[in-house]
N, C-alpha and C positions, 0 to 999 in steps of 0.2 A: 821309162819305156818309150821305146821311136814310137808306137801307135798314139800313146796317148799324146804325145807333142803332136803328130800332123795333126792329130782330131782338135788338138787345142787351138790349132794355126787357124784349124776348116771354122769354129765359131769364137773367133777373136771380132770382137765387136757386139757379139750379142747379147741381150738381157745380164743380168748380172747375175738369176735364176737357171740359167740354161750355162752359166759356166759352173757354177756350185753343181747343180745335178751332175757335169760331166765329172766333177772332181769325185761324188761320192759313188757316181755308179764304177768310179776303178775299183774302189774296195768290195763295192756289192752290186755285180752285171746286172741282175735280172731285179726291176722293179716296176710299182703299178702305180699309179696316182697317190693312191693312201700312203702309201710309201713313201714315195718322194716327197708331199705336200711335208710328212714328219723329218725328214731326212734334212731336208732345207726350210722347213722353218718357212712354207708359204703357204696359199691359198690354193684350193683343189684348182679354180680354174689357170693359177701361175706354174701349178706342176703340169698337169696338163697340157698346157702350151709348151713347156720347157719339154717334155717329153718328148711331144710333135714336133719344135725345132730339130732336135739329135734325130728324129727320123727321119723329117726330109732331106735331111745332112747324110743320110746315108749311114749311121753310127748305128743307131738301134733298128731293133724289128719288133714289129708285136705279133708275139707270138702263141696268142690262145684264140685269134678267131674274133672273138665276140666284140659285141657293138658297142657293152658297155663294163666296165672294170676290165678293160685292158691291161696287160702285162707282156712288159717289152725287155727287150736282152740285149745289150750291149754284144752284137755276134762276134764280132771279131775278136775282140779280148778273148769270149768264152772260148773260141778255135785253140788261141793260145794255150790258154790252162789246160784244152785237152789234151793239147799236144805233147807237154810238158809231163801230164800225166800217162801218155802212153806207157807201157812195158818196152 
């Protein structure tokens, strides 16, 4: 999919955590620390940051508000799938 190559271009170079997070959040957009820590196989504060890299990249959002157990959404993908889903 062209989204997930340019997003893969946009953190070519980074953590080796923050590329695994972008490969699992294709399969599953929307995830929160506890999540991704299980997903990849790291530590809360290495998801965490991998998280916050994809966000200040402009990839994810966190989308529930709060200060702390954050849950963030790969947006643009999700646009996709609705799109696709339309009638």
């Amino acid at each position: 999919m062209k989204l997930f190559e340019e997003d893969r271009r946009l953190i070519q170079g980074e953590a080796a955590s923050v590329l695994r997070l972008h490969e699992h959040l294709q399969r599953v957009p929307i995830s929160s620390s506890p999540s991704a820590c299980k997903a990849i196989n790291v530590s809360a504060p290495t998801a965490i940051k991998a998280l916050q890299t994809l966000e200040r990249r402009g990839m994810l959002h966190e989308i529930t508000g709060a200060k702390y157990n954050r849950t963030y959404a790969y947006t643009q993908f999700l646009e996709i799938l609705n799109e696709d889903d339309a009638c």
